[in-house]
N, C-alpha and C positions, 0 to 999 in steps of 0.2 A: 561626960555627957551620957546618958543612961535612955535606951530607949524600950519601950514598952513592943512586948512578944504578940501583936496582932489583939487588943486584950477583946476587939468582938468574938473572935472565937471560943476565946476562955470564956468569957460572960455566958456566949451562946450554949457552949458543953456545959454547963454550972446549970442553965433556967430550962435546957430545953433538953435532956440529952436524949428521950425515947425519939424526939423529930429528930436529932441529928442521927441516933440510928438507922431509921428508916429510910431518911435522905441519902444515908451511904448506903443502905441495902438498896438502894433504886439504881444510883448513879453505878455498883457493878454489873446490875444486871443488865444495863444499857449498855456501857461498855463491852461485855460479853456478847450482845446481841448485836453490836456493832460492831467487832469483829468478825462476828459469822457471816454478818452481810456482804463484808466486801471478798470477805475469804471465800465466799458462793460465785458473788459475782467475781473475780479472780478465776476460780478455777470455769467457769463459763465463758467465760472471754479470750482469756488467754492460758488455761492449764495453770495458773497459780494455785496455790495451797498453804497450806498454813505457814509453811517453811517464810512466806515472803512477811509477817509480822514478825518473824524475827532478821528480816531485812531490815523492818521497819526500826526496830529496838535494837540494831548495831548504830545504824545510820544516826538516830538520834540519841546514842551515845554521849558524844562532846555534849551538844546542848544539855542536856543532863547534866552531866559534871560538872559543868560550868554553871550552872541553875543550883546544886548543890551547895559547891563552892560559894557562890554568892550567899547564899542562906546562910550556912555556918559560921561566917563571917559577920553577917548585919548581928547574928545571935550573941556572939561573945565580941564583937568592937563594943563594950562599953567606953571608954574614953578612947580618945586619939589626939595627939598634938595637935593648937590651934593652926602649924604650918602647914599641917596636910591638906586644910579646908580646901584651899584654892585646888590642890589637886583634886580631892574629890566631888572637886565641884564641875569642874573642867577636862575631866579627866576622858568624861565620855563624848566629850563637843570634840576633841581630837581624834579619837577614834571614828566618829562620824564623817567628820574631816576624812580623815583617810580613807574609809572605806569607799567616798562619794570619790576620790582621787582614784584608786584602784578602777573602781566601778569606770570611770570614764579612760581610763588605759586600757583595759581590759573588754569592752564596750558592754562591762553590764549594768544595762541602766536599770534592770530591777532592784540591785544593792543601791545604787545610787540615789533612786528615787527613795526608798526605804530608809536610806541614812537622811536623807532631807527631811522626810515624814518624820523621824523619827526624833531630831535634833528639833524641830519648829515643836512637836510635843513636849516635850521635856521645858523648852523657854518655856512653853505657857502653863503647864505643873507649877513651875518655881517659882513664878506670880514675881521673877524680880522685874519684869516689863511692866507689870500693872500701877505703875505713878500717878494716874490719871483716874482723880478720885468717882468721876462719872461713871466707871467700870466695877470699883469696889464693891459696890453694893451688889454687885452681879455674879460674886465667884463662882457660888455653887452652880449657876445656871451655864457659867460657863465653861466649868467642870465636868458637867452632864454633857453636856454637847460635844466634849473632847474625847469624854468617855465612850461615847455611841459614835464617833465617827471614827476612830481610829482603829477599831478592828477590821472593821468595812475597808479602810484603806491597806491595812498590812496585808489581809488576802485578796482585793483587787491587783496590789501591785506585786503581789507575788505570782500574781496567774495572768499577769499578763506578758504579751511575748516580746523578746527582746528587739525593740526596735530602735534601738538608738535616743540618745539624751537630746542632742538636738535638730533632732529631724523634725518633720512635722507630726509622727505621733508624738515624740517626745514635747511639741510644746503642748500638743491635746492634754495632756497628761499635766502640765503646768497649770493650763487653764484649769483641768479639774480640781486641782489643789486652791487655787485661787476663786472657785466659787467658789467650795467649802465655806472658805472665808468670808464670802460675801453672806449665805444662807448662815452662817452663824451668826454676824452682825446682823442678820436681819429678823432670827429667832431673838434677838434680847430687845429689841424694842416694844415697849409698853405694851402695844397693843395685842401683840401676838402670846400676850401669856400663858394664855387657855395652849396655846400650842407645844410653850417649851415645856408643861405640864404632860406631855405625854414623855420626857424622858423621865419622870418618874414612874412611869406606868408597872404594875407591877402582877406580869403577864403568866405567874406562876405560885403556889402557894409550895415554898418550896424554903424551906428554913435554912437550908447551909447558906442558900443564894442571898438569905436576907442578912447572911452575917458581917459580908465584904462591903465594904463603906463606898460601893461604888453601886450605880447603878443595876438593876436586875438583868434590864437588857441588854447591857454594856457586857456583863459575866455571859450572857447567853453567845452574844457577836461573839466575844473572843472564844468560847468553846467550838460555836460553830465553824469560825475560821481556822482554828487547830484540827479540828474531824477531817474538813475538808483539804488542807494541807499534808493530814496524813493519810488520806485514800490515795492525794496523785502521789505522794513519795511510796502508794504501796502498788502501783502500776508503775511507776517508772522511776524508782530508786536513784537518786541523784545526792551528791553533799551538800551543794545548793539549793534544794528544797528540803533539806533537811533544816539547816541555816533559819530557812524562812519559818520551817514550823518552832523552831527554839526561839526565834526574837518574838513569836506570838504568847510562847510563857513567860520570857524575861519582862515583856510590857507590860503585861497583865498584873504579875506580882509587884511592878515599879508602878503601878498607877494604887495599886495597892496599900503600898508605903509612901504616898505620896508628902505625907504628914511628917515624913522622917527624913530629913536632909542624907543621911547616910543610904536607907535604901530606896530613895528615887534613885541617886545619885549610882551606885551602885550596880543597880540591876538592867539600869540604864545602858551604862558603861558595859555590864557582859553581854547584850542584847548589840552592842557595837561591835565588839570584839567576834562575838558569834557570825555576824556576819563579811568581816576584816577575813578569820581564817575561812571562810566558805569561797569569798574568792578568790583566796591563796590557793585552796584546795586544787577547787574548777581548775586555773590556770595549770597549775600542775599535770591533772586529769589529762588536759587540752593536750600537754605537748609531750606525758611522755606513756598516756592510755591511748590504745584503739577503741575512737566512741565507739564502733560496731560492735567489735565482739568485748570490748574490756580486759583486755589482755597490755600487758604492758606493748609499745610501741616500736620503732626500729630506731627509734634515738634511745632509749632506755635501753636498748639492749645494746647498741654501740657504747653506752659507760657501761655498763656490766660485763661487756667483753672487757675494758680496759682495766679490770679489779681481778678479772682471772690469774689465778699462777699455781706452781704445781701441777699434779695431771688432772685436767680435765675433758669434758669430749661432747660434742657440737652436733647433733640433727638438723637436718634442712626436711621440711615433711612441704609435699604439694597435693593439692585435690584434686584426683584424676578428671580430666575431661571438663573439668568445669566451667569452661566457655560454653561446650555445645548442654551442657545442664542448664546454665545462666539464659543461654539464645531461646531453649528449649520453654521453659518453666519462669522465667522473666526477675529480673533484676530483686525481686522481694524475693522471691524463693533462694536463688542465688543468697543472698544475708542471711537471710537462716541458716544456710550450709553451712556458711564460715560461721557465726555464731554456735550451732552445735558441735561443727568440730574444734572450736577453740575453746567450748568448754570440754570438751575431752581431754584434751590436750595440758589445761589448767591442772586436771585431774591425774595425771599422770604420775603414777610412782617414783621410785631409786631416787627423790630429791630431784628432777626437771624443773626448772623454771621455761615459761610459753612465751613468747613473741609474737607478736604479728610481725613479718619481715616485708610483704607487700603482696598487694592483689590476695590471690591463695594461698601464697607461700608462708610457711612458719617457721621457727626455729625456736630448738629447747637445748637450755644449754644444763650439765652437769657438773658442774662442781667437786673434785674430787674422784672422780669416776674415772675408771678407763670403759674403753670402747665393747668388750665383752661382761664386763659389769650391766650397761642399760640397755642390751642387745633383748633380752627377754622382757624387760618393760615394755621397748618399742615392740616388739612385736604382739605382746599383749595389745596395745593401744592401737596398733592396726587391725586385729582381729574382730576388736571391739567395734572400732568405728564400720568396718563393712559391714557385720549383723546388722548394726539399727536399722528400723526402717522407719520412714517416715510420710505422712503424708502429704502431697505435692497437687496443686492443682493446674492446669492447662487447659486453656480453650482449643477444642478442634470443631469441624466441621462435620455435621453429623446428618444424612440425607439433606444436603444443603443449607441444613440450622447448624446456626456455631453456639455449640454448649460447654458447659463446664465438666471439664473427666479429674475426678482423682483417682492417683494411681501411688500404690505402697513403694517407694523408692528409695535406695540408698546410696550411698556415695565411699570411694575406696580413697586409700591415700599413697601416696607413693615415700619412702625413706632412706635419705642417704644418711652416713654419718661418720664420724672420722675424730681422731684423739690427737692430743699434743703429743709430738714425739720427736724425733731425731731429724724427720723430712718436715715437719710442719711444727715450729717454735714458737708463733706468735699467734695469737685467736685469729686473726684476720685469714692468716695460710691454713687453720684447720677449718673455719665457715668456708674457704675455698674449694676445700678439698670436700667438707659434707657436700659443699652445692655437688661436683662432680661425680658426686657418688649418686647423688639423685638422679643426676641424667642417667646414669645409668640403670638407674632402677627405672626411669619410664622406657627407656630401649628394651628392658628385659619383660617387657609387656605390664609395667603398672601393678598395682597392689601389692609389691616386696620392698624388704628392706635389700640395701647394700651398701657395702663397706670399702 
């Protein structure tokens, strides 16, 4: 079975190709000019910088690959056994399946919902529902309809917050699905034609856009729902809303191929799968990452003690004083601290892996190392951490007005540390022994190491 390569774009490159030029010289300069936007606003809001668009281009990595993958695939599957049909017919209703299972174990009802949205599309692509000759004559309108509302839905229910499958937002959330329903049954009736003629509307004179067999604004929705998917993954960086901005290309190119049993089917199924591993990810993230600072967690580092053997050697690091900082400067300032000194800490030379161990305390273990080997890292990394300074704000009371003071402040750390050896055999008796060395170092008045 032999399927043809998109052939409107070939058609289109062959009749048009100075429009197609010009329409890719547009579409980089927007791109370029939408990066700088959020990269402005970034560093305006929060001190981000270019560096975090290439957050953005790790994070959507997999979907990538997997959007690849798919592609190369629909390109050279010229035949395939008549036996695989059922699998690749089915193959994505199970992963939907699963992910909507995950989704409700895990309580994220945004994959959930997503995998419904996304499985109820796909039935009505494959027109194998449509027996009811009343409907037939209806495809394209009904195509159009599905086209223009599905993008609208994959960034609604991506950006909305996680409130549970069956609460009462969760059935808001049913019933929205369920008017859809209704407002599309009620756009194909006779009388409303003039109306379902505006999803033809053709709101751009823009030649690439005319070449996708799909709707003009359908192609607009799903770019704008991708833009905006990638601004909040470029403010708050998650695998999860990475997930979501990959199922917005997987749908797009499957409503694309719709015509192709192989790549509806297909891009379908990686658009399941993309967000199957999204919540594998998250849960993992969950229990063995500190959401605050992102550092591996105090179970993660309980098995990575148990992988330890040979010599190796153990820090325990606390944030001096950091109750009366936290009482001082209030519980958001307080998160900052730990967050900038846990990326320090990530940072950290001679091979250290970071821990969050709990509250302030941290732990970096070494591998291979004895105890006078990462003696001048750590003390580098303390040296470092006392310099910075940072800015802190606090309300005080000011001839009887309470105003806002910022004041340039920095934060010290305190380090015990201690190695495998004769008195301490097992990881557990040398974290014992770092913690003890720590106390000591805040007896010895704070901001030293000790052994």
């Amino acid at each position: 079975m032999h399927y043809p390569i998109i052939p409107q774009l070939y058609e289109a490159s062959k009749n048009s190709s100075d429009n197609i030029q010009q329409d890719c010289s547009f579409m980089m300069k927007f791109v370029k000019n939408y990066a700088m936007i959020i990269d402005i606003a970034g560093i305006y809001k929060r001190g981000y910088g270019m560096r975090n668009i290439a957050r953005i281009m790790k994070l959507l990595s997999l979907p990538m690959a997997l959007t690849t993958t798919a592609y190369i695939l629909f390109l050279n599957v010229v035949e395939y056994p008549q036996s695989l049909t059922l699998v690749f017919q089915y193959i994505s209703y199970i992963l939907f399946i699963i992910g909507m299972l995950l989704g409700l174990r895990f309580n994220k009802s945004k994959v959930f919902f997503l995998c419904l949205i996304l499985g109820i599309s796909q039935l009505l692509l494959s027109n194998d529902y449509l027996i009811f000759p009343f409907v037939n004559d209806k495809l394209p309108d009904i195509f159009n309809i599905l086209a223009l509302l599905l993008p609208i839905n994959l960034l609604l229910f991506s950006l909305f917050k996680e409130r549970g499958i069956f609460t009462p937002w969760g059935k808001l959330k049913y019933g929205f699905i369920i008017a859809q329903f209704i407002f599309a049954w009620w756009l194909l009736i006779p009388q409303n034609q003039s109306l379902r003629l505006f999803t033809y509307y053709r709101l751009l004179h823009f030649t690439l856009l005319d070449t996708f067999a799909i709707p003009q604004l359908s192609s607009l929705l799903f770019l704008f729902a991708f833009l905006v998917l990638c601004t909040k993954l470029y403010f708050n960086p998650t695998i999860i809303d990475s997930s979501f901005a990959g199922v917005v290309i997987m749908t797009f190119i499957g409503i694309l191929l719709k015509d192709h049993f192989l790549g509806l089917n297909l891009f379908y199924a990686m658009a399941g799968l993309i967000l199957v591993i999204g919540v594998v990810e998250a849960s993992y993230f969950m229990a063995y990452k500190d959401e605050l600072t992102g550092i591996p967690a105090r179970r993660a580092l309980k098995e990575s003690m148990l992988k330890l053997s040979g010599k190796y050697t153990i820090a325990m690091i606390d944030i001096d004083f950091f109750k009366k900082f936290n009482d001082a400067y209030g519980h958001a300032a307080g998160d900052e601290v730990l967050h900038r000194v846990a990326s320090n800490l990530a940072r950290v030379t001679g091979g250290g892996k970071a821990f969050r161990f709990g509250g302030e305390e941290f732990t970096l273990l070494f591998s291979n190392k004895t105890k006078e080997e990462v003696i001048p890292q750590l003390e580098e990394l303390r040296k470092n951490i006392a310099k910075q300074k940072h800015a802190y704000k606090r309300k005080r009371k000011v001839n009887g007005k309470e105003k806002v003071v910022t004041k340039q402040l920095s934060v010290t750390i305190s380090i015990g540390v201690a190695e495998k050896n004769e008195n301490y055999k097992t990881a557990e008796e040398v974290l014992q022994a770092a913690d003890k060395a720590l106390y000591r170092a805040k007896k010895n008045g704070r901001n030293c190491l000790c052994k």
